[in-house]
Structure formats: structure tokens, C-alpha cells
C-alpha positions in Angstrom: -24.6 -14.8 -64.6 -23.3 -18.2 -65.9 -19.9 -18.3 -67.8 -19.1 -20.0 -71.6 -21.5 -22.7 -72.0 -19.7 -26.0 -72.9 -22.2 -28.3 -75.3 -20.8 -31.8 -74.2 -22.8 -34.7 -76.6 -20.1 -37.4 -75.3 -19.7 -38.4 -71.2 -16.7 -40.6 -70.4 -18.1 -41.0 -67.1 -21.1 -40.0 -64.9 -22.6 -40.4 -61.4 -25.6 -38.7 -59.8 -22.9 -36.5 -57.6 -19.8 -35.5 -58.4 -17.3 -34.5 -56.1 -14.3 -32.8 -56.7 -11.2 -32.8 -54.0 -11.2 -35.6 -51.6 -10.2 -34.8 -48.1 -12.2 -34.5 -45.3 -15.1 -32.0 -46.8 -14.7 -34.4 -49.7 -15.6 -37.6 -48.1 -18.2 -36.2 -45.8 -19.8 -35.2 -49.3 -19.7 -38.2 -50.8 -21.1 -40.3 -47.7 -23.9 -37.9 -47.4 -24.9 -37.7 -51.2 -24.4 -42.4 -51.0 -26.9 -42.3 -47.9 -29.1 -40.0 -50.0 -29.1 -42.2 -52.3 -27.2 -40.4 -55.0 -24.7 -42.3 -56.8 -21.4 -40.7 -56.0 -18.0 -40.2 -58.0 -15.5 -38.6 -56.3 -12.0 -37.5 -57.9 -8.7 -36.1 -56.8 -5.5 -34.9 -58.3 -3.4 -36.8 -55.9 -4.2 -39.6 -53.6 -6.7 -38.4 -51.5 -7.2 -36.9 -48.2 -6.3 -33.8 -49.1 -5.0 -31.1 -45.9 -7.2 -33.8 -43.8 -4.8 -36.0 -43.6 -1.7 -33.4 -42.8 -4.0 -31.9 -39.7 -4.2 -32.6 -36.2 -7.0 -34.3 -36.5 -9.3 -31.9 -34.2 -12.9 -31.9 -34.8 -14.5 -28.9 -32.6 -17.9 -30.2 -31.1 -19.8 -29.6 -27.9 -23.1 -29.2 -26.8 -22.8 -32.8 -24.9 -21.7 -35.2 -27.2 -21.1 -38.5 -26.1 -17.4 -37.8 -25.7 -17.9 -34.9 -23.3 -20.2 -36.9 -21.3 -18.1 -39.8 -21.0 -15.5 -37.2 -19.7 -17.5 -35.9 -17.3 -17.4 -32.5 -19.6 -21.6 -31.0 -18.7 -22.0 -28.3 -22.0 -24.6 -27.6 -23.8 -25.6 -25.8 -26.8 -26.6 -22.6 -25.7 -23.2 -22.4 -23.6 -21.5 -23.4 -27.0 -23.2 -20.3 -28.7 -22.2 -18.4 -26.6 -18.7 -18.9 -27.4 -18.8 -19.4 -30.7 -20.7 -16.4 -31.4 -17.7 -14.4 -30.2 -15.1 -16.4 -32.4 -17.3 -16.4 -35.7 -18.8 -13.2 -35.8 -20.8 -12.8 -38.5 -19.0 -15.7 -40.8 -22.5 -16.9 -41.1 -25.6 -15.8 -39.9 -27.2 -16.6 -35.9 -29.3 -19.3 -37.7 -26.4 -21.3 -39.2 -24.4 -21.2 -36.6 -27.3 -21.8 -33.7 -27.7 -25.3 -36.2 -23.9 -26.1 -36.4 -24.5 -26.2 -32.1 -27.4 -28.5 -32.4 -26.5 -30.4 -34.3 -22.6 -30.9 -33.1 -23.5 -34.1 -31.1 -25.2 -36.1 -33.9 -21.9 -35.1 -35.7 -19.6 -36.6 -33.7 -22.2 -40.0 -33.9 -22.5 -40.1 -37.0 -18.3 -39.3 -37.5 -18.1 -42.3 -34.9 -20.8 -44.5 -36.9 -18.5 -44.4 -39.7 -15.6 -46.1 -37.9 -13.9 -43.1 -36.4 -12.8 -42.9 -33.2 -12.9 -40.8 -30.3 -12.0 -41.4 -26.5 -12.6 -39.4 -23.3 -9.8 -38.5 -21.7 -9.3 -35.0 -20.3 -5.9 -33.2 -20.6 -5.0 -31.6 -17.4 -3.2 -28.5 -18.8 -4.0 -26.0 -21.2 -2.3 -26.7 -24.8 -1.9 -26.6 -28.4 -2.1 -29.9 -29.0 -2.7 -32.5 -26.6 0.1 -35.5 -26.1 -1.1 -39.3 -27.1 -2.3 -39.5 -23.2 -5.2 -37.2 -24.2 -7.5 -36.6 -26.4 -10.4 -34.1 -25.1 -9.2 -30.4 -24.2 -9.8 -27.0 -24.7 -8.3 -26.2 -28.6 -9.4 -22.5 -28.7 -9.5 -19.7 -26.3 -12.8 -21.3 -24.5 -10.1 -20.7 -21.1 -8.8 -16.9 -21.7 -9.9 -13.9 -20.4 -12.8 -11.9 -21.8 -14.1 -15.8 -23.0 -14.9 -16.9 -19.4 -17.3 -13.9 -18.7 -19.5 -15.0 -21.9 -19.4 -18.7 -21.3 -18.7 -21.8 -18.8 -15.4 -22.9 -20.1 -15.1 -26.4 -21.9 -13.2 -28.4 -23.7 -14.6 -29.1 -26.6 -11.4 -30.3 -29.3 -11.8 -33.9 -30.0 -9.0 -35.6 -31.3 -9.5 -38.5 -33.4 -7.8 -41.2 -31.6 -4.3 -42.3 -32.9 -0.8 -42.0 -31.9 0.6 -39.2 -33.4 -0.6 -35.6 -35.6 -4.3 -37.5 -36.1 -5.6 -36.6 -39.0 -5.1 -39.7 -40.8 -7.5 -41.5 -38.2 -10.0 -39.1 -39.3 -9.4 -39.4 -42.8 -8.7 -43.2 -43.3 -11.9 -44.6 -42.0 -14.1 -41.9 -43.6 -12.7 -43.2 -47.0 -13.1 -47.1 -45.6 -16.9 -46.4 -45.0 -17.4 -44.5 -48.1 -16.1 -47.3 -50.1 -18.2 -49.4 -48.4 -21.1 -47.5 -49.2 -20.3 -47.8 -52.7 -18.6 -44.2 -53.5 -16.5 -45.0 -56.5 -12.9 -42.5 -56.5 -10.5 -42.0 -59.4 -7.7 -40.7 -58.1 -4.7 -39.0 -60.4 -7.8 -36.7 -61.9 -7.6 -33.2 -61.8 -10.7 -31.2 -63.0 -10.4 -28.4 -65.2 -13.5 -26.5 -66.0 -17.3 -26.7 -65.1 -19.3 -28.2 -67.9 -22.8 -25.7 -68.1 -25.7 -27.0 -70.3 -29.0 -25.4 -70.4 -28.6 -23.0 -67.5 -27.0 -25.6 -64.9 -23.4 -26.9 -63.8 -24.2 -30.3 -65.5 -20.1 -32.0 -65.0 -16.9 -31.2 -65.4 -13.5 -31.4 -67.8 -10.6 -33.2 -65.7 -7.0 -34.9 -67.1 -6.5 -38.5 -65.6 -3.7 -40.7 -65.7 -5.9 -43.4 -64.1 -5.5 -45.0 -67.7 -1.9 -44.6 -67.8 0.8 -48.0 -67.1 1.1 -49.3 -63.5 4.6 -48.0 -63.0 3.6 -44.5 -64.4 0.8 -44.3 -61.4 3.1 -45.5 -58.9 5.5 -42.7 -59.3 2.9 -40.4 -59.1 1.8 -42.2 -56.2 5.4 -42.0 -54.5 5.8 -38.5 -55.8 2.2 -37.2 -54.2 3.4 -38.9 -50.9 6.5 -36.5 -51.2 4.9 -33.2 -51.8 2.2 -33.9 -49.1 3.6 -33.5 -45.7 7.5 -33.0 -46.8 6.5 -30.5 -48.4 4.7 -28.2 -46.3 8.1 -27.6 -44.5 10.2 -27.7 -47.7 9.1 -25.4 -50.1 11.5 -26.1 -52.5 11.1 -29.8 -52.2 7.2 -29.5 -52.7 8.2 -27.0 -56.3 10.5 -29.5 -57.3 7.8 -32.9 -57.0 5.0 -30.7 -58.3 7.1 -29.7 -61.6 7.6 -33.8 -62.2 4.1 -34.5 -61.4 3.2 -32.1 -63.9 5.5 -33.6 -65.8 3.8 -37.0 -65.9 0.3 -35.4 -66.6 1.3 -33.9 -69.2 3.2 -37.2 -71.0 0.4 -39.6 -69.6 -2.8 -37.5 -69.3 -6.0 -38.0 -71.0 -9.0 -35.6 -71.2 -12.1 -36.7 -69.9 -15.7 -35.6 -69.6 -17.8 -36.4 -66.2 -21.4 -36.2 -66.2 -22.8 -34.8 -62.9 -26.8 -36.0 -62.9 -27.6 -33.7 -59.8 -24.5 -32.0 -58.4 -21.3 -31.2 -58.8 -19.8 -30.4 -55.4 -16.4 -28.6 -54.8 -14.2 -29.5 -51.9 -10.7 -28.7 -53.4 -9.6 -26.9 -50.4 -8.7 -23.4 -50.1 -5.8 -21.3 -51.6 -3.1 -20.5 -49.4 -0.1 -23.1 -51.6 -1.1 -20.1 -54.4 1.3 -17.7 -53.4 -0.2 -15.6 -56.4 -3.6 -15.7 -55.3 -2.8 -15.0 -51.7 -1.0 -11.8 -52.2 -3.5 -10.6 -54.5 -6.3 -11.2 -52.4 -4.4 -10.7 -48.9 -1.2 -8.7 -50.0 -0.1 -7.6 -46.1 0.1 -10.9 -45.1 3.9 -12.2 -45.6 3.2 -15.4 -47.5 6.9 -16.3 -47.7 7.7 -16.2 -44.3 5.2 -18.7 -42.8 4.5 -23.0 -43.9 1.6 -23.0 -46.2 -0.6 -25.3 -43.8 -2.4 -28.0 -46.7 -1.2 -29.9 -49.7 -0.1 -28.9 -53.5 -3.8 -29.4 -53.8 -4.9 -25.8 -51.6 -3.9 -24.1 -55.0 -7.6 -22.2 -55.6 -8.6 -24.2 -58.5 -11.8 -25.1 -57.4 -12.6 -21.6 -56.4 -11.2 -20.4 -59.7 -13.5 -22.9 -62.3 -16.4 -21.0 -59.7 -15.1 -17.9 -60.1 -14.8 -17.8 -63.9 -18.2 -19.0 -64.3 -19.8 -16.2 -62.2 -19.6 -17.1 -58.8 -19.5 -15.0 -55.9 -16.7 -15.1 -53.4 -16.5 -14.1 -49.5 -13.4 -13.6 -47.1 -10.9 -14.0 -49.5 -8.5 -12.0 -47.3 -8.9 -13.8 -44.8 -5.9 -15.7 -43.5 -5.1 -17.6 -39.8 -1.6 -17.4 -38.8 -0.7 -19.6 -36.0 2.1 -18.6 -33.2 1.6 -21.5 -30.7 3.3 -20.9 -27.3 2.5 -24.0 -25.6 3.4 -26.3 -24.2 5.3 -25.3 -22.1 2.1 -24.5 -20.5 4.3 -21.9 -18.0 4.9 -19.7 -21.1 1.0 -18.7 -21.0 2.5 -16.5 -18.1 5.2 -14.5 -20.2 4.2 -11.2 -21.5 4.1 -11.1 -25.2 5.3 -7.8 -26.5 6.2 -6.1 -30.3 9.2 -3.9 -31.5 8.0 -0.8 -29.6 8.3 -2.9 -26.1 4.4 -2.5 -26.1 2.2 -5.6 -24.9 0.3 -6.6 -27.2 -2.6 -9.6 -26.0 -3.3 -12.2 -23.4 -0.9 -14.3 -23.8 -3.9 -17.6 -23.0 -5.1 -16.7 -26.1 -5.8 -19.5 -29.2 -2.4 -19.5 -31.0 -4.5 -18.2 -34.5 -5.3 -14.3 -31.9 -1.8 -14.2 -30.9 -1.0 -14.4 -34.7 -3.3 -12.2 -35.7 -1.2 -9.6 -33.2 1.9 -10.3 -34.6 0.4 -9.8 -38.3 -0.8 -6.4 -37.1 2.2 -5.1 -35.4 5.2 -3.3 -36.6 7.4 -5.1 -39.1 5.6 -8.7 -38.0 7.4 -8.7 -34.6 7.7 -10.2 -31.5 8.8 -11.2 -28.9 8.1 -13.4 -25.2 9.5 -11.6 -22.2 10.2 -14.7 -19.6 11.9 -14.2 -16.4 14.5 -17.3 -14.9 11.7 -18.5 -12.7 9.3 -18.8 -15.6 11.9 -20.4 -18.1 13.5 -22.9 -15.3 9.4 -23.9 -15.1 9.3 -24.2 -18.5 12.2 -26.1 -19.2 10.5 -28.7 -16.9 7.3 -29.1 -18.7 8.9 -29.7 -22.0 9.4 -33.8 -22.0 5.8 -34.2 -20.2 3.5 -32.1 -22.0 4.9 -32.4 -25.5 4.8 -34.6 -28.4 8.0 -34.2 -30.8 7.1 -31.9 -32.9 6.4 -29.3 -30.1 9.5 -30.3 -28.4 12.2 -29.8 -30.9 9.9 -26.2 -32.0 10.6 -25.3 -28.0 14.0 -26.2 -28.0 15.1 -24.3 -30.9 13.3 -21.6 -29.8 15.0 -21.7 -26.4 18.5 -21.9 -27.9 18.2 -20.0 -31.6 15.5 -17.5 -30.7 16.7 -16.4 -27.8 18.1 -12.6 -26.2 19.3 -13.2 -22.8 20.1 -9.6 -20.4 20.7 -9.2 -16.6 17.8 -6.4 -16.5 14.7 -5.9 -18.8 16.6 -2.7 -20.3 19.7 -4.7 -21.0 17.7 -7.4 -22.8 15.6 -4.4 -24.9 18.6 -3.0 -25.7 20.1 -6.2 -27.1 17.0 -7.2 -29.2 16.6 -3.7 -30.7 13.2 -2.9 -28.1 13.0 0.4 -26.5 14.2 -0.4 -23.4 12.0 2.1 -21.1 8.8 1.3 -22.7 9.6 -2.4 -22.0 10.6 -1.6 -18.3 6.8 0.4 -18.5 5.3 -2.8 -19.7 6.4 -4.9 -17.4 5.8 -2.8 -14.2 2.0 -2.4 -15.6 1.6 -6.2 -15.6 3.4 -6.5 -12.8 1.9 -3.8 -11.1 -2.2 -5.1 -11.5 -0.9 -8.7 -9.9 0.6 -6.9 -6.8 -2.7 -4.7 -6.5 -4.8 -7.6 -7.4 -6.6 -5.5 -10.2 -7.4 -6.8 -13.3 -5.3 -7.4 -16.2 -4.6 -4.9 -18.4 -5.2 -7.3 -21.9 -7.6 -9.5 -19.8 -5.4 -12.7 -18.7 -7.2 -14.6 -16.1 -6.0 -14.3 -13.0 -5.0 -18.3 -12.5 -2.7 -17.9 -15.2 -0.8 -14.5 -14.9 2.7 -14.8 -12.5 5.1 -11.7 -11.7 8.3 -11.9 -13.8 10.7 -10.2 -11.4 14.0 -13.0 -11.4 16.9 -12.1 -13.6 18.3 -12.8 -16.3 15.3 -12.0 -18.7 14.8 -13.4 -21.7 13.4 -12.3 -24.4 12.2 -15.2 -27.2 11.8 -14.5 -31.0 8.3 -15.3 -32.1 8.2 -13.3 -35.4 6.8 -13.9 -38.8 10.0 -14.1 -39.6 11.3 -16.5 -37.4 10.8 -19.3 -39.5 14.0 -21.5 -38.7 13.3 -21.1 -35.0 10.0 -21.0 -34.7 8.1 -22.2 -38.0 4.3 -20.3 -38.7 1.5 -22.3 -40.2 -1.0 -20.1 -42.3 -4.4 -21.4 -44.3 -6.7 -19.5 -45.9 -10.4 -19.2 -44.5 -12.3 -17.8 -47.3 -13.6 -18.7 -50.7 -17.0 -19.5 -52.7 -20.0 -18.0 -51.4 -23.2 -20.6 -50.7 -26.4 -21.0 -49.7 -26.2 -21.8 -45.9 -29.2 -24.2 -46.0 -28.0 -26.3 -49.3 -24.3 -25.3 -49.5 -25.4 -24.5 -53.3 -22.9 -22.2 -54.8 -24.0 -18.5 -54.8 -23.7 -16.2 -58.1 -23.0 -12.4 -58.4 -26.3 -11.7 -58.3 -27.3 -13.4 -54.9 -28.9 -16.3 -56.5 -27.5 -19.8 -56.8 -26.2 -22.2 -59.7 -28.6 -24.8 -60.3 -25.6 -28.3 -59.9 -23.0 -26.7 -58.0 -22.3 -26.6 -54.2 -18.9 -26.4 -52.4 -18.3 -27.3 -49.2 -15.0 -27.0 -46.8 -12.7 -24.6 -47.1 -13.2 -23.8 -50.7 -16.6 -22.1 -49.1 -17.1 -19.5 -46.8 -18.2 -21.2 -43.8 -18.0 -21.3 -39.9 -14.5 -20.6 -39.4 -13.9 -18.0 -42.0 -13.4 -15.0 -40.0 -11.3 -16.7 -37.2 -10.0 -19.5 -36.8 -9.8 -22.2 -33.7 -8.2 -25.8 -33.5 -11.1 -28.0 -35.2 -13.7 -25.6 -36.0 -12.5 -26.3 -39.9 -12.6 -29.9 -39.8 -15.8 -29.6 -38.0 -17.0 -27.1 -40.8 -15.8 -29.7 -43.7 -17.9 -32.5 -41.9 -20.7 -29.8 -40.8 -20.7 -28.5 -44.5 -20.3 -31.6 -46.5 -23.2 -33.2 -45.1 -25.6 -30.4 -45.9 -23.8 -30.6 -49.6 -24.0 -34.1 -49.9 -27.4 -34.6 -49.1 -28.6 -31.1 -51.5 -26.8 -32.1 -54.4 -27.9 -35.9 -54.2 -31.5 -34.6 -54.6 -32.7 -34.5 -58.4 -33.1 -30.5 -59.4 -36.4 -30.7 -60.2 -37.6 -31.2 -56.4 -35.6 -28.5 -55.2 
């Protein structure tokens, strides 16, 4: 059922699409709606670029794109499937996700037809995030256990060329291109409300201070820049630029109206800098103790202006929390174990499962049992496999986080762990190596080691570790859509005629688990299929 309807008689603007949010989902959207031949407006609050630009610049793809190829990397798309279909679950339906396969190397063409760029070169070790050296590898779990039974392991995380976190190369020539294509942006406009006019989402309300004096716009400018990456790991710095930038709106900011011919298209992101909305929606998840992974901009609103006009939602509890353990790549051989001294995964598992453990077990914690031999490997890998980020994360880890004991009871008994049902832990995994037997959480059997060499150590990887060993969260679920138009859903199954979403303000691939570039693949993936929906006029649909 549609909301208030909003008469509007006056437009201050208009454009065939309108989309709202402009990261990565965002431009995707608007590149797809100008090759449609729509004529496209696309507005943000900030600057642009949205959580796109904070990422790592991973776009998960396979099936042989040219990448793969080049690498020497044989996949295909049933072999992708066949992965996938274990990480997604039922996120969307066999259909959906059979096309996301298919159609995963025209993606990465068409990504690299718009000036971004790619390059083939394998990394040798199995990480988190590769260093500048490489830029093909496996990003999710494609390399653990139960995974190599249902599926020829491959790498399949592309990172977008560029020294550095690289999700500014993805980003930057997305928005070149679309500009190029004639997508016109106002930036410093933050929607409100959806207009609805005779039964269909026909605009929206925003406040700009586009209008506002040059030096007005470049303190929000400099401001924006502050709260976007700064931010994520200073809470209180993000609050305090947010509270002047709303400041500014409110002293400079001008209603407008925005005329949406065909489509209005939401790509504002999820929710998870709402620390309201997440504890409603997901109240056993400890918001406060991990890094809201996104911008100021993740706040909901765009699900919100849905929600209050009748839209349905999906997955709204669902959060990824990340506990990445390498590199070092050694440490994929320490047992990971909770308060009760009890293991508690394979430790090869995608950072976003191991999470997921620690958010199940008692009081959010954990820790990584390492012997000397393991941690003396360890402490080698550290200036070779890491960029330095991931090296000053390992090193406080290895000096803040750390419980150090002679015996595996002495180290239990110093980090508050039963100290028998660790020693019981330990023989078990120690135990199946020595009988070569399988392992008992399913580590392969390349990547399991005995851990028999005193001292032990045991590492802090908590929730609430967060000086030591900072934890990224998102949110993965939001507005319901139509998986063949991306048209926003209503609470009674059917669709609103002029409104899609796209990203992750839509329930889409990766929105029951998450993997290192299935969402940026899912904003391209899903902002397509918006773009080119909402660019047709509605009587054709």
C-alpha cells in the first residue's frame, strides 16, 4: 500500500532517472539508465562515492573472465555455482543467482570498458587482502575445508588496480565515464521523502546547498572528506563533523523538488552508521564494539523514505562481522577457540565465518592458540605479505593482545579459559594430524600444523578487542525487489510503479553472508539491472 500522497504542481529539477546515493551501486545505476537512454540525475549528501570509495576495492567475479584467463585461472560458471550456492543460500533465488554467474564476465568487461582496471597477477598465499604485488586471489573461503569438496578452488577477488585500499580506482573512473555519458550529479543534496502522484513514486524532496556561496561548499567539502574514512575509526570525530555539517544544511539549505520521469532508484547504502536502527533490527550484535564499515551516509535513510511509504524489507538482521587473521598466512594453522577453551571453526575460513563464531559464542570471545614455532613463522611473514594496515593490526595484536604461558594450562589459566578443556582441544587437533584423520571443524589438511613448542600463546581476537584488533561490521539487508527489475517490492508482494533500489540498501546476493567483493559485485550486478528498468518509460513495462 502506497504512503501520504504528495501533490507536487512545481519541479525544481527533473531527469528521466533519478538516483539517489552515489557510490558504487549509484554510478552503476546511472551508467546503465545513460546507455538506456534515460536521462539521468544523480544526487548525494556528501561528495560522492559513498562506502565505494572506503573499500578494498574487490569485485568478486568468475566464470572466466578475461582476468582469470590472463592468469591462467580455468573457472567456469557452473564451478562458480557451485560455490556460491553454499555462501548465499537462499539470499535470492537459483535463477538470480545462476544469472549473477553468467553474466560475471561481461561484468568485469563492461567495469573495464568504463576505464577501470584490472591486472592478472596471482597472489601466492592465501589472504585477506592481497599486497600492491597482486591483484587476483582467493577473497572468500573458495580454499577451506568443506568448500573444496563442492567446488575446484579459484580465485576469483579482483582488485581494482591501484596502490593501496582500492576502492577509489573503482570508484573514480566509474564517475569519469558517467560524466562522460552525460549523467549530471548535484552533490551536497540530501533527499528527504518520495514524492507519490497518481499511484507511482513520481520524485523526491531533498535540501541542497548546491546554491549556497563557494566557501560555504568548500567547508562542507573538507568537512565530508573528514567524516569519510577518519571517521570510520574515530567515532567521535565522525559525530563531531556530522553535527557541523548539519549545521551548515540547516543555515545554507534550500528545499527542492526533483521530478523522476521513469524511476527513482535508491542506492543510499545500508544502515549499519545508525546505531538506532541496528540494535533494533539486530539487538545481539554489539554495535559499539566493532568500526561501522561505510560512511555518515549508511544511516538507513533510503530504506526509511521506502519503508514509510509501504515497502517491504528483507534481512534486516543481518550483519557481517569481520575477524581477519591473515596475513600472517601461518596463523591459518592456530586453533581458534572461545571462553570455554572449546574450538570453535576452521580457522581457513573467510574472515566474515570466523566472525560470525565469535558473534555466537559466549560473551563475544576469543581467542588464537599459537605455539613458538607457529608465531616465530608468523613473525616472518609480517613485512612480505602485508600492506600497512594489516601490519600495524598484527603487531598490536602480537604485543597488546597477547597471553603468553609455558604450558597450554598455564596460558588458560592466565586468560581466564578452562585450562583442561583447552588441553582437550588441543590434543583432538593434534591428535587427527598424528592419525592422519580428518579434521575435526574440516581444515584442509595442507593447512593444519601440530602446535606442540612452548611457550603458548594465546591472542585476543574478541568483539571487544577493539584497540588491538579493530572489527569492521556492515549491514547486508534492506528493501525488498523484484530480482528481474530491481523494482522496489510492497507489503503485499507487488511492486511500486518508479522506485527500484539497488546495492546494499536492497536485499541482494550477499545478504545472508558475506565474502570479500561479492557486495561490490552485487552494487555493479544490481545497479545495472536498476538502471536499465527504471530508464524504461512505465507504460512498456
Amino acid at each position: 500500500m502506497l504512503g501520504r500522497v504528495v501533490q507536487v504542481r512545481a519541479w525544481d529539477d527533473a531527469a528521466d532517472v533519478v538516483v539517489v546515493g552515489y557510490g558504487g551501486a549509484g554510478a552503476a545505476t546511472a551508467l546503465a539508465a545513460r546507455e538506456s537512454g534515460a536521462e539521468v540525475l544523480a544526487i548525494d549528501r556528501y561528495l560522492g562515492g559513498g562506502a565505494t570509495t572506503l573499500s578494498g576495492g574487490i569485485v568478486y567475479a568468475g566464470g572466466g573472465t578475461w582476468v582469470q584467463r590472463e592468469a591462467g585461472v580455468d573457472d567456469d560458471v557452473d564451478n562458480m555455482l557451485a560455490y556460491l550456492q553454499a555462501e548465499v543460500g537462499d539470499a535470492v533465488s537459483a535463477s538470480t543467482l545462476r544469472r549473477f554467474c553468467e553474466q560475471s564476465p561481461a561484468m568485469i568487461d563492461w567495469l573495464t570498458g568504463h576505464g577501470v582496471p584490472f591486472q592478472a597477477s596471482l597472489c601466492p598465499y592465501k589472504t585477506s587482502y592481497p599486497t600492491d604485488d597482486y591483484y587476483l586471489y582467493y577473497s572468500g573461503s573458495e580454499n577451506s575445508g568443506r568448500y573444496r569438496d563442492l567446488a575446484k578452488p579459484r580465485q576469483r577477488g579482483h582488485r581494482v588496480h591501484g596502490p593501496g585500499v582500492s576502492g577509489k580506482a573503482l570508484f573514480g573512473p566509474l564517475a569519469e565515464s558517467a560524466a562522460g555519458h552525460g549523467v549530471r550529479v548535484r552533490t551536497g543534496t540530501r533527499a528527504t521523502r518520495l514524492v507519490v502522484e497518481d499511484g507511482r513514486v513520481s520524485g523526491i524532496e531533498a535540501i541542497t546547498i548546491d546554491h549556497a556561496p563557494a566557501a560555504v561548499r568548500r567547508r562542507f567539502a573538507a568537512l565530508a572528506r573528514i567524516s569519510a574514512k577518519p571517521g570510520v575509526y574515530h567515532p567521535g570525530l565522525r559525530r563531531a563533523m556530522e553535527a557541523l555539517l548539519a549545521r551548515l544544511e540547516r543555515t545554507h539549505g534550500l528545499p527542492v523538488r526533483i521530478q523522476a520521469r521513469t524511476g527513482v532508484v535508491l542506492t543510499t547504502g545500508g544502515f549499519i552508521a545508525n546505531g538506532e536502527m541496528v540494535a533494533r533490527h539486530a539487538p545481539a550484535y554489539p554495535w559499539s564494539q566493532g568500526l561501522p564499515l561505510g560512511s555518515a551516509g549508511d544511516d538507513g535513510s533510503g530504506i526509511t523514505m521506502a519503508l514509510d511509504i509501504g515497502a517491504a524489507s528483507g534481512k534486516m538482521d543481518a550483519l557481517s562481522t569481520w575477524r581477519f587473521i591473515a596475513p600472517p598466512s601461518a596463523f591459518f594453522g592456530a586453533v581458534a577457540v572461545n571462553a570455554r577453551g572449546h574450538r570453535m571453526i576452521d580457522e581457513s575460513r573467510y574472515g566474515a565465518a570466523l566472525g560470525a563464531a565469535i558473534a555466537a559464542s559466549p560473551g563475544h570471545r576469543a581467542w588464537l592458540l599459537v605455539d613458538a614455532a607457529l608465531e616465530a613463522e608468523a613473525r616472518k611473514q609480517i613485512s612480505t605479505q602485508s600492506v600497512w594496515f594489516q601490519r600495524m593490526q598484527t603487531e598490536r595484536l602480537l604485543r597488546i593482545g597477547r597471553t603468553c604461558g609455558r604450558t597450554v594450562e598455564e596460558v588458560a589459566t592466565r586468560a581466564g579459559i578452562d585450562g583442561s578443556a583447552l588441553r582437550a582441544t588441543l590434543d583432538a587437533h593434534n591428535r587427527a594430524i598424528e592419525q592422519n584423520r580428518p579434521d575435526p571443524m574440516g581444515k584442509p589438511d595442507d593447512i593444519r600444523r601440530p602446535l606442540r613448542t612452548g611457550p603458548f600463546t594465546l591472542l585476543d581476537i574478541s568483539f571487544k578487542a577493539r584497540l588491538s584488533y579493530p572489527m569492521p561490521m556492515l549491514t547486508l539487508g534492506g528493501l525488498l525487489v523484484d530480482e528481474e527489475t530491481g523494482a522496489v517490492r510492497d507489503e503485499n508482494g507487488g511492486v511500486f510503479p518508479g522506485l527500484f533500489a539497488a546495492g546494499r540498501a536492497a536485499v541482494g546476493i550477499c545478504s545472508n553472508s558475506y565474502i570479500s567483493g561479492l557486495s561490490l559485485a552485487d552494487c555493479v550486478f544490481s545497479g545495472r539491472r536498476a538502471g536499465m528498468h527504471s530508464a524504461q518509460p512505465l507504460l512498456h513495462r
